[in-house]
Residue, then its C-alpha position, 0 to 999 in steps of 0.5 A: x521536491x522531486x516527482x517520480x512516477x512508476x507505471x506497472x502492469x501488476x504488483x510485484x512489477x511496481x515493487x520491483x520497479x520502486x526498489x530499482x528507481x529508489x536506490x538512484x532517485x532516493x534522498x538520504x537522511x536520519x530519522x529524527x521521529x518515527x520508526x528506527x529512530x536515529x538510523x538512515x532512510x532512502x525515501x522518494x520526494x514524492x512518488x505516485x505509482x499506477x498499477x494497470x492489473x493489480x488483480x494479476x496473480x501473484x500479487x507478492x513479489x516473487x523472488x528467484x531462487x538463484x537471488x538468495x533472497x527471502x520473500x520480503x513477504x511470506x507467503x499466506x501472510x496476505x489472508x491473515x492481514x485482510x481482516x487487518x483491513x476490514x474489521x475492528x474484531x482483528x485488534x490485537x491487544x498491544x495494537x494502537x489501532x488496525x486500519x480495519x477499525x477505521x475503515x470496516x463502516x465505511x466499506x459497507x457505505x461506500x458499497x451501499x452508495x454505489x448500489x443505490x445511487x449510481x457510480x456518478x459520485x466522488x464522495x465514495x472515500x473511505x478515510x483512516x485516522x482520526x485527528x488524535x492519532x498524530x499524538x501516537x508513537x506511530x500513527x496510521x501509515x495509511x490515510x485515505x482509500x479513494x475509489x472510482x466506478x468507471x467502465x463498470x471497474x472499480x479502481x483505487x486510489x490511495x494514499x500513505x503519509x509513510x511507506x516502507x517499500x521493502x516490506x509494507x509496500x507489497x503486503x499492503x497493496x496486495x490487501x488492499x487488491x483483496x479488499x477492492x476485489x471484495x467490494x467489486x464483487x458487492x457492487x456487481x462490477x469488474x475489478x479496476x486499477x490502483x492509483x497509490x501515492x506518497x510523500x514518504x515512500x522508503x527503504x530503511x538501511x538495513x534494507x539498501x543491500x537487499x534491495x541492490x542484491x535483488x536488483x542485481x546492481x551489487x552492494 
């Protein structure tokens, strides 16, 4: 397997960094389970990204106008989906799940433990997913939210069994920004930096052109 490592200075330079690096240093096969099963992905061996000022806005990609491209992202999309992230209330009735429901008692927690006990801790994790989720059609992308208190910062750490980089990839970090600066704000410190990780970061193929269309590498 093949390691690749992108470091950026805020969101929508990671993206932009991983949509150029995947288009060379990106393995080709058919999906045989999972979505758009039977059609081709483009995906990194193993990829770890750290981001140095998530918090810099704007936390989507921000695409010129010249390029003719659609923001992969819409606008205003990231305040409907925070309390996607936040709250079992947001499950839609055709949703399996939503990573709110998973993670809205562990957000509390993990804020009370650090005000209580003090920032020496690794037991501040907050998992999604239970052992039953591998018998759903699509189980839960995102699997655990680490966190660390260093330098009176909140920092993230998180991890994606799967990750579609066109279009998850921005709209869940730019959550999970929004997320991290909440629960800074509860516990009385700076936000910090995120640490994401995956084994299954990609780009489906109806998404190579675009993402050599937005590089500017042609098609």
């Amino acid at each position: 397997m093949k390691l690749h490592f992108v470091k950026a200075r805020d969101l929508p330079d990671a993206w932009f960094q991983c949509v150029y690096d995947i288009i060379d240093c990106g393995r080709e096969y058919v999906i045989d389970r999972g979505s758009y099963e039977g059609q081709r992905r483009l995906e990194f061996d193993y990829l770890t990204v750290h981001v140095t000022h998530p918090g810099a806005r704007p936390l989507l990609p921000d695409i010129p106008a010249h390029i003719g491209l659609p923001n992969p992202v819409a606008e205003g999309f990231l305040e409907q989906y925070l309390p996607k992230l936040m709250t079992a209330a947001a499950k839609e009735p055709n949703e399996d799940y939503t990573y709110g429901e998973f993670l809205e008692p562990q957000i509390e927690a993990v804020i009370r433990m650090y005000r209580q006990s003090g920032f020496g801790t690794n037991q501040a994790y907050m998992t999604v997913g239970e052992p039953a989720s591998i018998d759903l059609a699509d189980p839960p992308c995102l699997r655990g939210v680490d966190t660390r208190i260093q330098d009176d910062r909140l920092h993230f750490i998180v991890y994606f069994r799967s990750w579609d980089l066109w279009n998850g990839f921005p709209a869940n970090l730019g959550g999970l920004q929004l997320l991290k600066e909440y629960m800074a704000g509860e516990i009385g410190v700076e936000d910090g930096e995120i640490i994401a990780a995956s084994k299954g970061l990609h780009l489906y193929d109806y998404a190579w052109d675009l993402a050599k269309l937005r590089t500017m590498r042609g098609v």
